[in-house]
RODO-2510 file (C-alpha; in nm, 4 decimals, decimal comma):
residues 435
     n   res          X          Y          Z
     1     x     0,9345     1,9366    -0,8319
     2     x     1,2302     1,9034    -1,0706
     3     x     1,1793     1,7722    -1,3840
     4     x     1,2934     1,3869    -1,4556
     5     x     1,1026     1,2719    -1,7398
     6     x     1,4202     1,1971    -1,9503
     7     x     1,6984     1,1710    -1,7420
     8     x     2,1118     1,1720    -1,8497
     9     x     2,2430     0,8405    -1,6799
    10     x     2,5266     0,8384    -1,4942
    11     x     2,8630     0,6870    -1,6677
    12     x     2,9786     0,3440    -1,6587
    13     x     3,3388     0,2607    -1,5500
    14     x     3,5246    -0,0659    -1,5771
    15     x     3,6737     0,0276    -1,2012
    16     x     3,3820     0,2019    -1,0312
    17     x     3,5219     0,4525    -0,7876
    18     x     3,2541     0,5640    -0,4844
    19     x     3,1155     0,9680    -0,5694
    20     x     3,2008     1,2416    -0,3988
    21     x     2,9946     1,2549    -0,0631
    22     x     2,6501     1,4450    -0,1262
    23     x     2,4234     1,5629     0,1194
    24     x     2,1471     1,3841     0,2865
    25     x     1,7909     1,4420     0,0396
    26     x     1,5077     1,5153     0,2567
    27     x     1,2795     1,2396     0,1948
    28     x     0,8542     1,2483     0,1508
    29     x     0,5886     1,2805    -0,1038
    30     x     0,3052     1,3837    -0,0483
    31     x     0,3344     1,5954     0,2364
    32     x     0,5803     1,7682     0,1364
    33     x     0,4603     1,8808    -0,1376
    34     x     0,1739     2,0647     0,0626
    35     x     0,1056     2,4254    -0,0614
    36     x    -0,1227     2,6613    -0,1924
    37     x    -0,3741     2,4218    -0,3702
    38     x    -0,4728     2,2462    -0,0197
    39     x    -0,4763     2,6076     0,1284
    40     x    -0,7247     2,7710    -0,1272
    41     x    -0,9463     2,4142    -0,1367
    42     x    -0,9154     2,4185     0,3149
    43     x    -1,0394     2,8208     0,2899
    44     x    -1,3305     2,7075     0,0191
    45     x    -1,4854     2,4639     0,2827
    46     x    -1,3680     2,7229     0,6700
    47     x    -1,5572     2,9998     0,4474
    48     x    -1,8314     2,7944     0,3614
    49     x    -1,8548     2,6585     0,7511
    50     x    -2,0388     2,3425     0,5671
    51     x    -1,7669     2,0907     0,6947
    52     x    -1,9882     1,7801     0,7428
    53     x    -2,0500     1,6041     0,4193
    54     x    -2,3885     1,5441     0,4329
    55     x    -2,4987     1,8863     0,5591
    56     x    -2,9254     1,8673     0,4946
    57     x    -2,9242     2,2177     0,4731
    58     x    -2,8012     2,1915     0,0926
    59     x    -2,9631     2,0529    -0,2189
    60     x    -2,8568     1,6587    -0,2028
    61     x    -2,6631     1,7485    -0,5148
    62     x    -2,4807     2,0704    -0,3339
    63     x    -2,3886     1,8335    -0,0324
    64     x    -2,0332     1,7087     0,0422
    65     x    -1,8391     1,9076    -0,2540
    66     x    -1,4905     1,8049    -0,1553
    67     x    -1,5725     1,4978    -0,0530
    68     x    -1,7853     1,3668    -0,3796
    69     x    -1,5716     1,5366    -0,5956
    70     x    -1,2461     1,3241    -0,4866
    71     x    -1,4747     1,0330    -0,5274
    72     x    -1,5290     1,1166    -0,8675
    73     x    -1,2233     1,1937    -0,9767
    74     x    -1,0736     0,9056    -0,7627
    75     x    -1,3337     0,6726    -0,9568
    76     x    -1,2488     0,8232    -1,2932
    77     x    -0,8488     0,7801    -1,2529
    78     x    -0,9095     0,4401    -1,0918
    79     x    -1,1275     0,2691    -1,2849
    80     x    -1,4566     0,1763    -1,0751
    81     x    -1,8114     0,2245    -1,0638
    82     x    -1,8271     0,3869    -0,7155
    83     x    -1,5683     0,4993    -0,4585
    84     x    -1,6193     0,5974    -0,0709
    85     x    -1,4424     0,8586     0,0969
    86     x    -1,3225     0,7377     0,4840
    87     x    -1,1349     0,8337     0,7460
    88     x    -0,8267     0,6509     0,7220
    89     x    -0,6629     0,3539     0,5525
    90     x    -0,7057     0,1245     0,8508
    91     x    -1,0920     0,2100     0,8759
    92     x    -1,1044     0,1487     0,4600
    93     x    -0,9668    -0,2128     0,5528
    94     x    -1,2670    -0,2660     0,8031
    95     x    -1,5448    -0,0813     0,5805
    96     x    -1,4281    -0,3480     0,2862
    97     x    -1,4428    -0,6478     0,4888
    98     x    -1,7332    -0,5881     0,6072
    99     x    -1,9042    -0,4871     0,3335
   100     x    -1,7628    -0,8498     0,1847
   101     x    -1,9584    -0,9822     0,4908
   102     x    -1,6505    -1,0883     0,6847
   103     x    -1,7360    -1,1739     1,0855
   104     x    -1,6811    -1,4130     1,3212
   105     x    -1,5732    -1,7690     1,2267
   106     x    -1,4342    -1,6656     0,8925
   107     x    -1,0893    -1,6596     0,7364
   108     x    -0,9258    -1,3914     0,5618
   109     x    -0,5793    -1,5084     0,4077
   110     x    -0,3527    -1,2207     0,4013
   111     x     0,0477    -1,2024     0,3942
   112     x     0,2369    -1,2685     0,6694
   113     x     0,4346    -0,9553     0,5482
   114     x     0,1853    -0,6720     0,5686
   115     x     0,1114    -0,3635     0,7547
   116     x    -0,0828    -0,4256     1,1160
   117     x    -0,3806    -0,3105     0,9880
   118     x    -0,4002    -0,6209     0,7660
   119     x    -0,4306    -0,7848     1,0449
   120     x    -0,5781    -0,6457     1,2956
   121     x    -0,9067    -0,4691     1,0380
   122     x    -0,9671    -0,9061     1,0468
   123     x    -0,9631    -0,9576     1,3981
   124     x    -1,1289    -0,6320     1,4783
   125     x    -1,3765    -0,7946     1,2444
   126     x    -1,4007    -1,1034     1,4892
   127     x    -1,2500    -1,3023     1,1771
   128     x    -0,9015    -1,4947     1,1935
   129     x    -0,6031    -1,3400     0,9863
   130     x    -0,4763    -1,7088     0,7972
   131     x    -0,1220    -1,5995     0,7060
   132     x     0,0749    -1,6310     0,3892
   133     x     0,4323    -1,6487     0,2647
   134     x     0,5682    -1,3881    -0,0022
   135     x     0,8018    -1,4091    -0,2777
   136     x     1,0770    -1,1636    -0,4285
   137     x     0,7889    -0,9618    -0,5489
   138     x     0,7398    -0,8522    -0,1526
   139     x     0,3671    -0,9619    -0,2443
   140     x     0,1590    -1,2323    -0,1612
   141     x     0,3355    -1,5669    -0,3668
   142     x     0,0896    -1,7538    -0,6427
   143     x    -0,0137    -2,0852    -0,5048
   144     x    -0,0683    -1,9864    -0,1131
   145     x    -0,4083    -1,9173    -0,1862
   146     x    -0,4822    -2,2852    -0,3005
   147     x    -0,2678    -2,4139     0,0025
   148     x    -0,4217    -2,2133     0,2871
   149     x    -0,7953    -2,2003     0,1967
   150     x    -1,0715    -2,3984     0,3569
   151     x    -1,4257    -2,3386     0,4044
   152     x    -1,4954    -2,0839     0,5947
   153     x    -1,2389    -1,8535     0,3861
   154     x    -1,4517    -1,5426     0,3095
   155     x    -1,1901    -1,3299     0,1370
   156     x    -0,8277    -1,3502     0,0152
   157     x    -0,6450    -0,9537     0,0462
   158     x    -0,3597    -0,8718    -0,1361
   159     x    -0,1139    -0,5917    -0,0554
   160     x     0,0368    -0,3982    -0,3085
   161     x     0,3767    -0,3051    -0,1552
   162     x     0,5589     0,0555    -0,2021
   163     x     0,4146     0,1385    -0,5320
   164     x     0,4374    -0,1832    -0,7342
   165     x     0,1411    -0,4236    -0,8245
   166     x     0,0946    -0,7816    -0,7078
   167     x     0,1230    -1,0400    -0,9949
   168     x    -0,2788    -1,0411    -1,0277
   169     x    -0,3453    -1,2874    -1,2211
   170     x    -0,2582    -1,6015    -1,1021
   171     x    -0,3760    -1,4879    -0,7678
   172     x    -0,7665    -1,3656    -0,9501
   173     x    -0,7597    -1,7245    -1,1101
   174     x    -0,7154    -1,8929    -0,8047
   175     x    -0,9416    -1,7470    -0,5684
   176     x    -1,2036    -1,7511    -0,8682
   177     x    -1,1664    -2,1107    -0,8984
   178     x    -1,2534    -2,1578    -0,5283
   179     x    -1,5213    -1,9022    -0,5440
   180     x    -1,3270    -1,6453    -0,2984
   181     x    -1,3051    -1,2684    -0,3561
   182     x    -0,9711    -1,0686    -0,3633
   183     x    -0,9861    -0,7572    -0,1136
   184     x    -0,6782    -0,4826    -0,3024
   185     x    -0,4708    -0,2941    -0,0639
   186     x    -0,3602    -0,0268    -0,2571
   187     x    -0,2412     0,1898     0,0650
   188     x     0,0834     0,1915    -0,0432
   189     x     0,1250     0,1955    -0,4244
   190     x    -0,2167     0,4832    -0,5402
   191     x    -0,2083     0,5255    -0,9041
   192     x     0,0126     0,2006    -0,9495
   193     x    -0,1106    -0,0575    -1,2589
   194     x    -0,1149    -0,3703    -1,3309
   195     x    -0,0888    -0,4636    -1,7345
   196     x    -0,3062    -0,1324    -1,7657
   197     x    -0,5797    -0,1338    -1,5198
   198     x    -0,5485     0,0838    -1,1876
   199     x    -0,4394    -0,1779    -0,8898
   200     x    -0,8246    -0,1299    -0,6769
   201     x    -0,9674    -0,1998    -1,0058
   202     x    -0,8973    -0,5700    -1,0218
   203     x    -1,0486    -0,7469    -0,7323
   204     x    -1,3737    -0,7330    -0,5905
   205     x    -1,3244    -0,4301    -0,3792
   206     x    -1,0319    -0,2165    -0,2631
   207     x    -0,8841     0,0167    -0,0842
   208     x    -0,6300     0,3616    -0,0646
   209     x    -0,4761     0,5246     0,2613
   210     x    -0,4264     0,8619     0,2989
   211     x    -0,2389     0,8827     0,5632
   212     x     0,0856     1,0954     0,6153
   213     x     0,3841     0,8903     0,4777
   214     x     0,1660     0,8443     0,1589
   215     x     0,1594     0,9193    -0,1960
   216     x    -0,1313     1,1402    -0,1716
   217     x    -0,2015     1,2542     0,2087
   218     x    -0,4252     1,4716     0,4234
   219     x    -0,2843     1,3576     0,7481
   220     x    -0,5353     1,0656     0,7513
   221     x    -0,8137     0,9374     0,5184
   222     x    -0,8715     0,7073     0,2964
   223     x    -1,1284     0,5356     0,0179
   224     x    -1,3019     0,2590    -0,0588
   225     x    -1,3493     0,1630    -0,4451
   226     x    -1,5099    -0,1106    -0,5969
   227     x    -1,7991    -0,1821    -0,9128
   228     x    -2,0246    -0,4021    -0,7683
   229     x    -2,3272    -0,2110    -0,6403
   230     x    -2,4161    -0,4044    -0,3470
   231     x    -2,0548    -0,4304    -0,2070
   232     x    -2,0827    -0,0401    -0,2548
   233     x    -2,4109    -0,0257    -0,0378
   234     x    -2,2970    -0,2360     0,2303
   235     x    -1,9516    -0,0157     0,2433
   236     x    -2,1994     0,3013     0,2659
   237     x    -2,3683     0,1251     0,5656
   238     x    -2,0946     0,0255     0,7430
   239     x    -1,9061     0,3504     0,7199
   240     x    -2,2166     0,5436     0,8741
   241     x    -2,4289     0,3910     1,0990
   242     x    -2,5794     0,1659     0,8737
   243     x    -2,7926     0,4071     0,6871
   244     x    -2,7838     0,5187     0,3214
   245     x    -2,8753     0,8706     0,2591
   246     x    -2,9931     1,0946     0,0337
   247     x    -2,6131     1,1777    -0,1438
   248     x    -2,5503     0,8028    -0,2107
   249     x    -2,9175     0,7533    -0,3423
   250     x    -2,8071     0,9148    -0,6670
   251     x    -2,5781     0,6327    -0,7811
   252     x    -2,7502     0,3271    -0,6220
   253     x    -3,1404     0,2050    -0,5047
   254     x    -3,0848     0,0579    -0,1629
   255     x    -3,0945    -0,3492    -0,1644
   256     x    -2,9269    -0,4431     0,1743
   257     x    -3,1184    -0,4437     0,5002
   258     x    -3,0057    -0,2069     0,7317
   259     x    -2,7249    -0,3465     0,9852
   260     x    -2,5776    -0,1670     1,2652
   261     x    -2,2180     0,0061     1,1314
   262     x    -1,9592     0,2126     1,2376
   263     x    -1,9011     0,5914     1,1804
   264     x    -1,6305     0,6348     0,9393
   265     x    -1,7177     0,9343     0,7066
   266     x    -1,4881     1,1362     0,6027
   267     x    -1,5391     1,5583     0,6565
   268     x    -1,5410     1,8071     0,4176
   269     x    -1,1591     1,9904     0,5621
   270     x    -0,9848     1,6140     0,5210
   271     x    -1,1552     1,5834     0,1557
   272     x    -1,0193     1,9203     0,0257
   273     x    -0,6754     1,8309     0,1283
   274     x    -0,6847     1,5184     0,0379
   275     x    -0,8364     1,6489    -0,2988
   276     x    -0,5519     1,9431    -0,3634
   277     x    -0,2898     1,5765    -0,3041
   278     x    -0,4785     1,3823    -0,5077
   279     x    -0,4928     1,6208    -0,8298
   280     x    -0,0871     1,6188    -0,7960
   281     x    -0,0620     1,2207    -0,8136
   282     x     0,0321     1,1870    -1,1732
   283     x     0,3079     1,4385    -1,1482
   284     x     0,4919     1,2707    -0,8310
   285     x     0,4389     0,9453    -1,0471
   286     x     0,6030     1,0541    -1,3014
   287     x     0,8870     1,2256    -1,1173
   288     x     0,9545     0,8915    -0,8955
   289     x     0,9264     0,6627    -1,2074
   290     x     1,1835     0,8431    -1,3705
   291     x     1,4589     0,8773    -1,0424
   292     x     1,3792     0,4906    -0,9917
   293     x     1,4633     0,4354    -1,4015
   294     x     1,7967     0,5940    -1,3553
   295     x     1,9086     0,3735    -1,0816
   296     x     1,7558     0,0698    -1,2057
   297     x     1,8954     0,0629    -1,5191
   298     x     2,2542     0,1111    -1,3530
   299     x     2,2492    -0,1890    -1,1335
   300     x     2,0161    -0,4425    -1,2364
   301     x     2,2437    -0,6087    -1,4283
   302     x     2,5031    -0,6446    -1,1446
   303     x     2,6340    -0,9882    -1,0566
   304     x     2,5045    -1,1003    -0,7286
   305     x     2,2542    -0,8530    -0,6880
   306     x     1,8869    -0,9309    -0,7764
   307     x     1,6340    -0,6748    -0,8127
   308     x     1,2652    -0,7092    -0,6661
   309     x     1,0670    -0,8999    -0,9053
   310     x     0,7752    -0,6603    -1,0814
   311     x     0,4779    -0,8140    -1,2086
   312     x     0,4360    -0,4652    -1,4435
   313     x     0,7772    -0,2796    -1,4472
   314     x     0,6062    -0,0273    -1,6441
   315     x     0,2797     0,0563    -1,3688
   316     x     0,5911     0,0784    -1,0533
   317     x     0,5090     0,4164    -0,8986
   318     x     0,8908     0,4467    -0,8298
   319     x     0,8651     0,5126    -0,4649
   320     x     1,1102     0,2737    -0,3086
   321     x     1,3097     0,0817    -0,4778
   322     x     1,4536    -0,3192    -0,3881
   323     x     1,7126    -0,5726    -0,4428
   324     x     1,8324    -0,8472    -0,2631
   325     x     2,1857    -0,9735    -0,1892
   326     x     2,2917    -1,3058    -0,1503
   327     x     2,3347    -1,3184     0,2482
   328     x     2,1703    -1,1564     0,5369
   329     x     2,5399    -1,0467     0,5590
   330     x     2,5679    -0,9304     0,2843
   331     x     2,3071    -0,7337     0,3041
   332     x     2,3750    -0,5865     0,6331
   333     x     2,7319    -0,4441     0,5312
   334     x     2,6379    -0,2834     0,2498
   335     x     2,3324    -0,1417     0,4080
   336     x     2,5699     0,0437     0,6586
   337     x     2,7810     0,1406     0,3968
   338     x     2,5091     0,2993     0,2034
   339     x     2,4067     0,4870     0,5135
   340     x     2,7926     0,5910     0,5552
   341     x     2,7483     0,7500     0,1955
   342     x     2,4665     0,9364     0,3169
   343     x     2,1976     0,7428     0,1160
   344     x     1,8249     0,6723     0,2675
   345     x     1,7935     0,3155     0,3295
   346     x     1,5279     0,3129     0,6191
   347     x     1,1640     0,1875     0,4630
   348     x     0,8848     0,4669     0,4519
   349     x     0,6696     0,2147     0,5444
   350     x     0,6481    -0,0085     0,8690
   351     x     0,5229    -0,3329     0,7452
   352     x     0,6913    -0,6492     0,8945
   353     x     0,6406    -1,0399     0,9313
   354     x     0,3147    -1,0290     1,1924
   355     x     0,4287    -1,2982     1,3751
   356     x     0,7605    -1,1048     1,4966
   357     x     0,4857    -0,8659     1,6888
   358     x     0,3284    -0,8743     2,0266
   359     x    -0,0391    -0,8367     1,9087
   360     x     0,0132    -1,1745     1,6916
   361     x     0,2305    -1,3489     1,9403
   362     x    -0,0446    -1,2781     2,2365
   363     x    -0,3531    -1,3320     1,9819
   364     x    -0,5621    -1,0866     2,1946
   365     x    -0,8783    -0,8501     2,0956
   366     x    -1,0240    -0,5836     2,3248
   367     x    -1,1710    -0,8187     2,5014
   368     x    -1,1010    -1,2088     2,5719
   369     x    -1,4473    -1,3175     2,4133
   370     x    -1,3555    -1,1078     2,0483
   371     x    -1,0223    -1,2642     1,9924
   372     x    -1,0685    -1,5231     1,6493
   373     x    -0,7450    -1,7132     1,8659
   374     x    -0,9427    -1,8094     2,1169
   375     x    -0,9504    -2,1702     2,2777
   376     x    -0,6235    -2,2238     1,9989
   377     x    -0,4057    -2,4408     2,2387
   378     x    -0,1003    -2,4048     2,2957
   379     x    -0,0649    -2,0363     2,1482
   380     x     0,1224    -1,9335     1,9243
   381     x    -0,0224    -2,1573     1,7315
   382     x     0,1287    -2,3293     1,3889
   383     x     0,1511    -2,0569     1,1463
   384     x     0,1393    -1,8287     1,4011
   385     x     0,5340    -1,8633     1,4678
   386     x     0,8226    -1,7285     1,4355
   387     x     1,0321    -1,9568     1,1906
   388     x     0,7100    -2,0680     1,0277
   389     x     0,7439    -1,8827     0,6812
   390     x     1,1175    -2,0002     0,6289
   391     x     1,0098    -1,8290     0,2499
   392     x     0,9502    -1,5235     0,3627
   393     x     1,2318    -1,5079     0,5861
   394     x     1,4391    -1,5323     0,3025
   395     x     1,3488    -1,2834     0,1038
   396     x     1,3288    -1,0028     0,3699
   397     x     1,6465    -1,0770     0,5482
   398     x     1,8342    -0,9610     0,2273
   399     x     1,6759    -0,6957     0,0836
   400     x     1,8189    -0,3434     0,0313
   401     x     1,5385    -0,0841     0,0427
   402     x     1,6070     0,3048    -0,1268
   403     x     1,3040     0,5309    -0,0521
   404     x     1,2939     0,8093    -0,3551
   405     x     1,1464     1,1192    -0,2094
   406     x     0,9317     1,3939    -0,5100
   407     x     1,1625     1,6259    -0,3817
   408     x     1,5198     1,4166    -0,4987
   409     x     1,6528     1,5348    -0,7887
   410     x     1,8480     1,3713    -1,0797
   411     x     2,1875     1,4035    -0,9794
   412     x     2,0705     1,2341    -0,6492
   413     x     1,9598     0,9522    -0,8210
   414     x     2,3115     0,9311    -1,0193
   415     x     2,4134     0,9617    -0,7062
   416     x     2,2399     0,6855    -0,5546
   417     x     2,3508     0,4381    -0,8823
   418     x     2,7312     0,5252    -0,8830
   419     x     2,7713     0,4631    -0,5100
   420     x     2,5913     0,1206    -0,5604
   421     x     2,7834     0,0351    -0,8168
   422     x     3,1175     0,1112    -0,6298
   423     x     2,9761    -0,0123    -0,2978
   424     x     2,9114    -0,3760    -0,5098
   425     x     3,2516    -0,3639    -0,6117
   426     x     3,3904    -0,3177    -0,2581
   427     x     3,1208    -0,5679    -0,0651
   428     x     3,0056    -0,8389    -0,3094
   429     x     3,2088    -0,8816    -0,5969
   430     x     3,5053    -1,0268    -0,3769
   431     x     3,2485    -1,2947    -0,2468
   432     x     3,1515    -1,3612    -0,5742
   433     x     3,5175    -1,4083    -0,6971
   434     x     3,5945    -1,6283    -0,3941
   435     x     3,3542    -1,9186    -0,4927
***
């Protein structure tokens, strides 16, 4: 990884000419940076041919090495009382809702702009997805919790999008005032704060993906965090079988009844990987930050352009960074010209409006009796539709997205800034002088 704590920027002209053409950076994090720490932590676990966690051969406090020690460290770094090891980011989704208790004839409000997971972890759940516009912080907007909740609203989950904290605050205070607890998807944005604290750390439970395109990865995984003991129990029971055993007995006496789970524990091979990523986390952090400080002090300041709005500028990971132009138009031209100049502008991640997708615009389970959309006549259904979240539409028809990747260097990031700079001469600033 190249160093990028303190960063030269690039040079300011008053007639910004476009760079000379670099090449392409290859783009990831952290699979790419895969090497001997996952192989020597793999071998520790083939050698030991103890791969299931909870192996009753060992001592309880010899059982699941790899996979209790990323829980510790995990809680440590993050901030919480307990943390769960699972086997992927979608299955953390299902293992929190249901430890909040969320089945069938609840509501879960969740962004309308979200990965499918969001969605479908609900209705896979039996609950119904209630969707919800986002501002220019690509986050769940303050005041939709207040406007979409009703009764039977057992949870409100927030996405933290590509590394950078939802403004927490006045969504906490809300959802507190109507007695509703905030589900943190941290999939995207591990390690990212909010005015200090860890994101995962500030609702009632939350949740981290492992999965390949991730900060941290082990091909798939993921965890489950939270400090309330009995949403820890329940998690435990839902992610295997609905028992508690001996391992988890050490942190918790057992308060729940037993209820019939799923089987989402996480093996000993996936935790060492996963562990070898996770102990790297700080330095791709830092690395990102620094690459997405170098661009963003070049071109925030840019007439016409607008920059994503950060809740904690400070606690961005740095993974992707986003401003918005004043047109869809706008915004499509210079995209192309930023490919043109050899620059990544596709998203790492595939999150898009729900309602643009055939799973939301059929409203079907596995079977006709499980869908939550069921007996909703005619369907699609109001907020359900396309052209129904005219304030989300908004916002992501005119953003420009710029993946960083641990492996881009500092002259790519000058790089990046100078041919944004010269690119907003050429595209926007003769719109601007034209009004």
């Amino acid at each position: 990884m190249t160093q990028t704590d303190t960063p030269s920027h690039p040079s300011s002209g008053t007639q910004p000419t476009l760079p000379p053409l670099r090449p392409l950076p290859r783009l990831g994090l952290g699979a790419v940076l895969i090497g001997k720490e996952e192989e020597a932590l793999a071998l520790e676990v083939l050698r030991s041919r103890e791969l299931f966690r909870y192996h009753y051969s060992l001592p309880v406090e010899e059982q699941g090495k790899m996979a209790g020690t990323l829980e510790k460290e995990f809680c440590e770094l993050i901030g919480t009382r307990h943390a769960l090891a699972v086997t992927s980011g979608t299955a953390a989704l299902e293992v929190a809702l249901g430890a909040l208790g969320v089945g069938p004839g609840d509501e879960v409000i969740v962004p309308v702009w979200s990965w499918i997971s969001c969605f479908t972890a609900i209705v896979r759940l039996g609950a119904r997805p209630v969707l919800a516009e986002i501002d220019e912080s690509l986050g769940l907007a303050p005041g939709e919790v207040t406007r979409l909740a009703t009764p039977r609203t057992r949870a409100v989950m927030v996405i933290h999008y590509q590394g950078a904290a939802v403004d927490m605050d006045p969504i906490l205070e809300e959802a507190a005032a109507l007695g509703i607890p905030v589900l943190e998807d941290c999939a995207e944005s591990t390690g990212a704060t909010y005015k200090g604290r860890r994101v995962g750390s500030l609702g009632a439970i939350g949740i981290f993906s492992f999965q390949y395109q991730k900060m941290i990865t082990s091909g798939e995984g993921g965890m489950v965090v939270t400090s309330d003991p009995k949403l820890y129990e329940r998690a435990v029971r839902f992610h295997d079988i609905g028992s508690v055993r001996p391992y988890h007995l050490q942190w918790i006496t057992p308060q729940e009844p037993n209820f019939c789970g799923s089987q989402f524990r996480m093996n000993e091979l996936t935790a060492a990987v996963a562990l070898a990523q996770f102990r790297k986390l700080e330095a791709t952090r830092r690395h990102c930050q620094a690459l997405a400080g170098v661009i963003r002090r070049e071109i925030e300041k840019l007439p016409g352009l607008q920059m994503r709005l950060l809740a904690d500028p400070e606690g961005d990971n740095g993974i992707e960074l986003y401003f918005f132009l004043e047109t869809p138009e706008l915004a499509a031209r210079f995209n192309e010209a930023l490919s043109a100049r050899n620059i990544h502008i596709a998203r790492m991640t595939g999150t898009y409006c729900h309602v643009a997708r055939e799973y939301c615009r059929l409203g079907l389970a596995h079977a006709p009796g499980a869908s939550p959309f069921a007996g909703m006549e005619p369907w699609p259904a109001p907020g359900y539709r396309e052209g129904d979240f005219p304030r989300t539409d908004r916002v992501v028809e005119r953003f420009i997205s710029l993946p960083l990747g641990v492996l881009f260097t500092q002259e790519d990031a000058c790089y990046i800034a100078e041919t944004i700079k010269a690119l907003h001469a050429e595209i926007v600033a003769p719109t601007l002088a034209g009004k």
